[in-house]
C-alpha positions as CSV (number, residue, x, y, z in Angstrom):
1,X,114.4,29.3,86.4
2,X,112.5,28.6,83.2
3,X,113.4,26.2,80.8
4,X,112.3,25.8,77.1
5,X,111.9,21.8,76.4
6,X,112.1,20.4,72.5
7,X,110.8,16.9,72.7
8,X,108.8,14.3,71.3
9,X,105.3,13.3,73.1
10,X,103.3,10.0,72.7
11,X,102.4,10.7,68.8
12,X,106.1,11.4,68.1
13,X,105.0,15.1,67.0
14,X,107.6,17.7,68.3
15,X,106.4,19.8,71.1
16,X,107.7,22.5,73.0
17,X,107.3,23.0,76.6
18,X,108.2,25.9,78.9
19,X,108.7,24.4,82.5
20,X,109.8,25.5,85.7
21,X,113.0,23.6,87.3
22,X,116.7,24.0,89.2
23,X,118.6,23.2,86.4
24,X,119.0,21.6,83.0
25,X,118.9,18.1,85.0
26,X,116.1,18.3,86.6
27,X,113.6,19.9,83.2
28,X,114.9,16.7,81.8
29,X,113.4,14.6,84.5
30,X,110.2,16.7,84.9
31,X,109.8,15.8,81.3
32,X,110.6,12.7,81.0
33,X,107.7,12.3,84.2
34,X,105.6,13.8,81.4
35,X,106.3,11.0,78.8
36,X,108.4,13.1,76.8
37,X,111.3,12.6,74.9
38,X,113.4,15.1,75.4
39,X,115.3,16.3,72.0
40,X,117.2,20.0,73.0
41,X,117.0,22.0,76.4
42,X,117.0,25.6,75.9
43,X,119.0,26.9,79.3
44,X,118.0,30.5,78.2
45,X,116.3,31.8,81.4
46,X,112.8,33.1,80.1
47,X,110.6,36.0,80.7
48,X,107.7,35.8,83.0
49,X,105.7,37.6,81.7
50,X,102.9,40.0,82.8
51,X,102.0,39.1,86.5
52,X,98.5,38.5,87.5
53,X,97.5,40.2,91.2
54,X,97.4,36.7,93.3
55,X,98.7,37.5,96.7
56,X,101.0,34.5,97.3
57,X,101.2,35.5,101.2
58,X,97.5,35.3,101.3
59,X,96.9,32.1,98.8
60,X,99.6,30.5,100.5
61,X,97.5,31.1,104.1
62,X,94.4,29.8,102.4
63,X,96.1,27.0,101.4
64,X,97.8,25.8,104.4
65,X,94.2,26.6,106.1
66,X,92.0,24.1,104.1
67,X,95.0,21.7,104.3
68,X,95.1,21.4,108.2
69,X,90.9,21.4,108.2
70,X,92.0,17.9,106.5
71,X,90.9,18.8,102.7
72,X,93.2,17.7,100.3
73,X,95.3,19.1,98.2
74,X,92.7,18.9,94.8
75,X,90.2,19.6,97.4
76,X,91.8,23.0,98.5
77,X,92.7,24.3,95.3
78,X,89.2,23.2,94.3
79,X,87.6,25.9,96.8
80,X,90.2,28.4,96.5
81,X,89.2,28.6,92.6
82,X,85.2,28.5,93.5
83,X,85.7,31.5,95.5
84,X,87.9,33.5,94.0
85,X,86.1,36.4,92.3
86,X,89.1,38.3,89.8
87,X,89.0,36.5,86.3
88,X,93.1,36.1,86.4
89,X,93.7,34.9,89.4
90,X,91.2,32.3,88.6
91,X,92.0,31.5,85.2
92,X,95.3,30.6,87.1
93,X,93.9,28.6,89.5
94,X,91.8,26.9,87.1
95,X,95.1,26.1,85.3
96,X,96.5,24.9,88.2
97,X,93.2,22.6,89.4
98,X,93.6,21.2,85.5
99,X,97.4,20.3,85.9
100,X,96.4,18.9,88.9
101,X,93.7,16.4,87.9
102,X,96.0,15.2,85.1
103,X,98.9,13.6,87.8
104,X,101.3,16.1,88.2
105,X,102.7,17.5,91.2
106,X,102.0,20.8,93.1
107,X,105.6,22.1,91.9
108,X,105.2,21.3,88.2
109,X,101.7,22.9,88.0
110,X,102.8,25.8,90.1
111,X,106.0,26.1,88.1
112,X,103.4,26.7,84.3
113,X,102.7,29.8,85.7
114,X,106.5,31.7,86.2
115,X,104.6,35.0,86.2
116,X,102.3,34.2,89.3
117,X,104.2,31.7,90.7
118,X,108.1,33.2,91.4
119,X,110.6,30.3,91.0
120,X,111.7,30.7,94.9
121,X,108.0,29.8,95.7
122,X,108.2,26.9,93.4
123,X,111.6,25.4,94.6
124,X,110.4,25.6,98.5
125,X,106.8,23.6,97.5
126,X,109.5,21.5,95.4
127,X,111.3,20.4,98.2
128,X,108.4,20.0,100.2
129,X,106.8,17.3,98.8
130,X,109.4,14.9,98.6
131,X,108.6,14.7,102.5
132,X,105.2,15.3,102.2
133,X,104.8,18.0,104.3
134,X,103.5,21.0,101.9
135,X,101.8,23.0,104.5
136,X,104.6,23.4,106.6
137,X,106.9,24.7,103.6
138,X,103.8,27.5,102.8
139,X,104.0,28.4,106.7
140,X,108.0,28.9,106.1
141,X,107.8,30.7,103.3
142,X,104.6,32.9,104.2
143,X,107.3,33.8,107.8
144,X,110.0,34.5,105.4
145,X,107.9,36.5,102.9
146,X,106.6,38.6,105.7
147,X,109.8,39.0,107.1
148,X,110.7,40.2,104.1
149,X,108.2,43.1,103.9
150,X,108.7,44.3,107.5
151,X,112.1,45.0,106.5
152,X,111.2,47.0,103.4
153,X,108.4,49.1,105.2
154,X,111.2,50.1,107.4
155,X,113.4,51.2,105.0
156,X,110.6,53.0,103.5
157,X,109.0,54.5,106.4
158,X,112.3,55.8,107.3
159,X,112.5,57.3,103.9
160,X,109.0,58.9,103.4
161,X,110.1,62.2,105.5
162,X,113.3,63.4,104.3
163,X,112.0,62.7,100.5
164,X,109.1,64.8,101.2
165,X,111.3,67.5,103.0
166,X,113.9,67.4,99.6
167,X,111.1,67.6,97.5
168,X,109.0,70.8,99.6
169,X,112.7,72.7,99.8
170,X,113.5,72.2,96.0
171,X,110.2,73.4,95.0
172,X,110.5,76.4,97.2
173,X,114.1,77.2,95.5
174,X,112.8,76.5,92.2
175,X,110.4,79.0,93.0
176,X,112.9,81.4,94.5
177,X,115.0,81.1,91.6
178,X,112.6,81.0,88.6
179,X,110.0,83.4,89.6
180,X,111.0,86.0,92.2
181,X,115.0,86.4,91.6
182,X,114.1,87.3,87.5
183,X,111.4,90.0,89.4
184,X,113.6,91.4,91.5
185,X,117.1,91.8,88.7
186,X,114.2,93.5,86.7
187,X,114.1,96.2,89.8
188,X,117.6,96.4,89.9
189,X,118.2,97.1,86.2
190,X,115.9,100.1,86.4
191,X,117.5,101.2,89.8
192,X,121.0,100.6,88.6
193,X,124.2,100.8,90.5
194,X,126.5,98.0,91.6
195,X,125.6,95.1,92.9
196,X,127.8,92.4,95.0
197,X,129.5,89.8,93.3
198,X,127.1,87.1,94.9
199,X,124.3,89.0,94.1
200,X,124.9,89.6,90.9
201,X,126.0,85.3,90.0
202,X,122.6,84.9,91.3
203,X,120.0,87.8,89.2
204,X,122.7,86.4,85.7
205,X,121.4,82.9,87.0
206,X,117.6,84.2,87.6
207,X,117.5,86.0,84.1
208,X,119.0,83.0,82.4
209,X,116.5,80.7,83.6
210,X,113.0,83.5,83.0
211,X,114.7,83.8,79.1
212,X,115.0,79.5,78.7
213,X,113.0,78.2,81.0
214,X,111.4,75.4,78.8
215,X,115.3,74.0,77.3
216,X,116.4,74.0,80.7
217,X,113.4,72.0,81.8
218,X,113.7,69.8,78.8
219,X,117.4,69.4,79.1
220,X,116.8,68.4,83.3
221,X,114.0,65.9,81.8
222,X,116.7,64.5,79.6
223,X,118.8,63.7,81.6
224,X,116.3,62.1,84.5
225,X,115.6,59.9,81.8
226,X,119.4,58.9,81.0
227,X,119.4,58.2,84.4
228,X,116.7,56.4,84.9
229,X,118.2,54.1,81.5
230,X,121.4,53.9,82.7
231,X,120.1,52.5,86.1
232,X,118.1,50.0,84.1
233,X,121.5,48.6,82.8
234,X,123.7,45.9,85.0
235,X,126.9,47.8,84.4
236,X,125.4,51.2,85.7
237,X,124.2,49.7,88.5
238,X,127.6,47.6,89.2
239,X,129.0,50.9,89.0
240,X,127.0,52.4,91.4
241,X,126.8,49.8,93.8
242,X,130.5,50.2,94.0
243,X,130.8,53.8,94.6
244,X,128.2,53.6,97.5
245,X,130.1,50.2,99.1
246,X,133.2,52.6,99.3
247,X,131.3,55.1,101.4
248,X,132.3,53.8,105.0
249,X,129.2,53.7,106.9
250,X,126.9,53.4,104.4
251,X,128.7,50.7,102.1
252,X,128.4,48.2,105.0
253,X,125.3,48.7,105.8
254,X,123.9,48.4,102.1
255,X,126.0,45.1,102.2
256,X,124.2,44.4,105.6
257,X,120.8,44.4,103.9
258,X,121.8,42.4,100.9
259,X,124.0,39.5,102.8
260,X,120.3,39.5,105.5
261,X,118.3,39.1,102.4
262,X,120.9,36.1,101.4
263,X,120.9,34.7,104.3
264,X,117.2,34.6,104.7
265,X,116.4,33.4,101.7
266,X,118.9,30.5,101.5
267,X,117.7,29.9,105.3
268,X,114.5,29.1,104.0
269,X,115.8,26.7,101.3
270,X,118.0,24.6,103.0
271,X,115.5,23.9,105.6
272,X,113.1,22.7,103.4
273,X,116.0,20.1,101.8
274,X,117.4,22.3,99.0
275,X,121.2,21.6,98.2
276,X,123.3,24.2,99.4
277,X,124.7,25.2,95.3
278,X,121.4,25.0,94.1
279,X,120.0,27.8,96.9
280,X,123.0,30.1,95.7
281,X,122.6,29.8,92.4
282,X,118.7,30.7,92.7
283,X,119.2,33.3,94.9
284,X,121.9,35.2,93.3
285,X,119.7,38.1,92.2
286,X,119.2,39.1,96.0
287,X,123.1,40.6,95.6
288,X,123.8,43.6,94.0
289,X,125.7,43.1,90.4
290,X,128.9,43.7,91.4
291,X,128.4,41.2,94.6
292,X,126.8,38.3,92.2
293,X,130.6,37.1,90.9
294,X,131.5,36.8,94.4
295,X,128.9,34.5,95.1
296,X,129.1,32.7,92.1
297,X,133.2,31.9,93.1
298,X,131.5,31.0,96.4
299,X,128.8,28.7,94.8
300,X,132.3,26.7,93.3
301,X,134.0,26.6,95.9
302,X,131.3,24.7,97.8
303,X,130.2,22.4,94.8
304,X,134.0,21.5,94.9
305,X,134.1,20.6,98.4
306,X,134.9,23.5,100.6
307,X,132.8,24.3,103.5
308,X,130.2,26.9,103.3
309,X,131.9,29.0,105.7
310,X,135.3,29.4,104.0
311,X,133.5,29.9,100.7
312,X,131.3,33.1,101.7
313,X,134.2,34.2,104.5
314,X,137.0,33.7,101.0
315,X,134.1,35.6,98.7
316,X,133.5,38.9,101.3
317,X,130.1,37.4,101.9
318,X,129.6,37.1,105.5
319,X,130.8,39.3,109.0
320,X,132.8,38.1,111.8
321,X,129.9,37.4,113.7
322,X,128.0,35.8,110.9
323,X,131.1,33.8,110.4
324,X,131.2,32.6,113.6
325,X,127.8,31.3,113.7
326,X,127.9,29.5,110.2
327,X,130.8,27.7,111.8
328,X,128.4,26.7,114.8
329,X,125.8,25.8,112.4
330,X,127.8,23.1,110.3
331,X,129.2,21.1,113.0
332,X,125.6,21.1,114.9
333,X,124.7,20.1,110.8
334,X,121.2,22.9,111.2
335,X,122.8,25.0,108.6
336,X,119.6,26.5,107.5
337,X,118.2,27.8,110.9
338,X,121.3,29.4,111.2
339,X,121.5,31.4,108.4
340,X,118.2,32.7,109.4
341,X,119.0,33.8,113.1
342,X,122.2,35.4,110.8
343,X,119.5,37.4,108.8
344,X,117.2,38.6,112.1
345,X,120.7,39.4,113.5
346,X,121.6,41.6,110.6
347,X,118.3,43.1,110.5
348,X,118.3,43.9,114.1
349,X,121.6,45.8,113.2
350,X,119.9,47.3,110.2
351,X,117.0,48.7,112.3
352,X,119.3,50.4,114.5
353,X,120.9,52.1,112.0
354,X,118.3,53.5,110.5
355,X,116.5,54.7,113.3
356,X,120.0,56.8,114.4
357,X,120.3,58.0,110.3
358,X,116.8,58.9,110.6
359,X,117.5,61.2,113.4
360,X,120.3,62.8,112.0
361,X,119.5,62.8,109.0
362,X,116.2,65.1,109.3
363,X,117.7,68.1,111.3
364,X,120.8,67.6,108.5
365,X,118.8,68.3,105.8
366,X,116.5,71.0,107.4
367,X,119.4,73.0,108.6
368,X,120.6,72.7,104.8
369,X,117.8,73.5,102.7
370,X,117.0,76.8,105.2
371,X,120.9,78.0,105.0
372,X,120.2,77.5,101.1
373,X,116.5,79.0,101.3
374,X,117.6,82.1,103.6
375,X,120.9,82.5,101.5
376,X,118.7,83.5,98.3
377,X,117.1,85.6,100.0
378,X,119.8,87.5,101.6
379,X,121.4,88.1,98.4
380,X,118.0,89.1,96.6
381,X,117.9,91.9,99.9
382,X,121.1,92.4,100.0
383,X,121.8,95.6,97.4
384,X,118.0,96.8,99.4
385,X,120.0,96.8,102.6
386,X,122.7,98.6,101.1
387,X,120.8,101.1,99.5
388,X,118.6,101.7,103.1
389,X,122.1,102.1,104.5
390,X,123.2,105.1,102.3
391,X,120.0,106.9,102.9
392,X,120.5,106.8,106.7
């Protein structure tokens, strides 16, 4: 989280700093390490502004290479700004090479750059150096970050076929609808003669759509756009979140893929010596917003001495199986391995089920959009049919 500083510096002029840090407590020390005096702490979380196209997985494996070739740590970012060729990924690492000639740490150079450097990143290399081991806190998070992404290329993979399949059988409808019905309720006019009801709901619907085409296309374009702002807003999305988690089968496992992300996440924090309250509270934005007050209650609970396990199990935040497990991993005290063999449980789990929706799911929606498809045109060929019949 960022944090706006107002102190005093060695010429007792006022400065303000913008730092990186876990909470109020610790921006006080990391400016106080500084040679500040601190005056006021703004606990206004900040913007991060524009990122710049580093590849932390790949910086990260750069990194931890030079540092097991034996180069140190100035030595490494020293090379990995010399070769770097984009100018904003190396006016970053310039910054950070600068920070680091001045005396300050990895974490407090890495946290002056919030829109490069996400504060997750900055808390694990945080952690790290209090016992000196930096590259092994890269390798964790460079396993977790790809973990990460294997589980979204699933979800996406699985995704890419029935989205293109929607989007080819709307655009054949819409072009059943807005181009050939009007045609054909043109023939019919001239012909004349009754048509069936169904027939008829859908020439009034062709006709209304050839005579305001553009208002109905600016009206759906409207509303796209409400949509996409009301999905922009917490509320909405609370709102939402909640009508899907009451869907049975669906609800749990969109709660499956959150509490995996969770558990990852907070895996990889405890294990490089983060305090269990401090993990929650930076990775509460992994939870959907109406899950984030449960996990605050949870975050009390444990800062007031209840066990991790009853807190999430009290909050809805864990399974019976997860549960289970949590209670294995705090009386064998390796909490944070744990609560990553939790999250490649759950996305075990999560793979299965996509690979069965996926299956289902793509002869659903092709048996739909053809009933819909054929059903226009039945009712366009219907009265044609009729007609045919009273000439025989």
């Amino acid at each position: 989280m960022r944090y706006r500083v107002t102190a005093l510096d060695a010429g007792a002029t006022v400065a303000t700093v913008e730092m990186d840090a876990l909470d109020e407590a610790d921006a006080r020390r990391q400016a106080l390490a500084r040679g500040l005096r601190v005056l006021a702490v703004d606990t206004t979380r900040l913007s991060g502004g524009r990122r710049t196209r580093l590849a932390l997985v790949q910086f990260s494996n750069e990194l931890i290479a030079l540092l097991d070739a034996g180069l140190t740590l100035v030595e490494a970012i020293d090379a990995l700004t010399e070769k770097e060729r984009d100018e904003a990924v190396r006016s970053v690492l310039e910054g950070l090479r600068r920070r680091l000639y001045e005396g300050q740490s990895l974490s407090v150079a890495l946290g002056e750059f919030p829109s490069t450097f996400p504060a997750l990143y900055v808390a694990t290399v945080r952690a790290s150096e209090r016992s000196g081991s930096i590259a092994e806190a890269l390798r964790r998070f460079v396993t977790y970050q790809e973990q990460i992404n294997l589980l979204k290329k699933r979800l996406i993979n699985a995704s890419i076929y029935p989205a293109v399949l929607l989007a080819a059988g709307l655009l054949v409808v819409l072009f059943l609808v807005g181009y050939v019905v009007p045609r054909f309720s043109g023939i019919y006019e001239d012909i004349g003669g009754e048509l069936p009801f169904a027939s008829r709901m859908l020439m009034q619907w062709g006709r209304l759509l050839d005579a305001h085409g553009l208002a109905i296309l600016v009206g759906f374009v409207v509303l796209a756009a409400l949509t996409v702002n009301g999905m922009m807003r917490p509320a909405f999305r609370a709102a939402v979140g909640r009508l899907v988690l009451r869907i049975p089968t669906l609800g749990r496992q969109m709660q499956i893929y959150q509490l995996a992300r969770l558990y990852r996440t907070v895996g990889m924090l405890l294990r490089g010596g983060t305090p269990v309250a401090t993990a929650f509270d930076m990775t509460r934005g992994l939870l959907a917003a109406n899950s984030q007050p449960q996990l605050v209650a949870a975050t009390r609970s444990v800062r007031e001495g209840r066990s991790l396990t009853d807190s999430l199990a009290a909050e809805g935040l864990t399974t019976p199986v997860a549960e289970r497990m949590l209670r294995v991993g705090e009386r064998s005290g390796n909490m944070g391995e744990m609560m990553e063999r939790i999250a490649a449980f759950y996305d075990e789990e999560l793979s299965r089920f996509v690979d069965v929706a996926t299956r289902l799911i793509e002869p659903a929606m092709m048996a739909v959009i053809g009933l819909i498809i054929g059903g226009i045109v039945v009712l366009m060929y219907f009265p044609i049919f009729e007609l045919a019949g009273s000439i025989r």
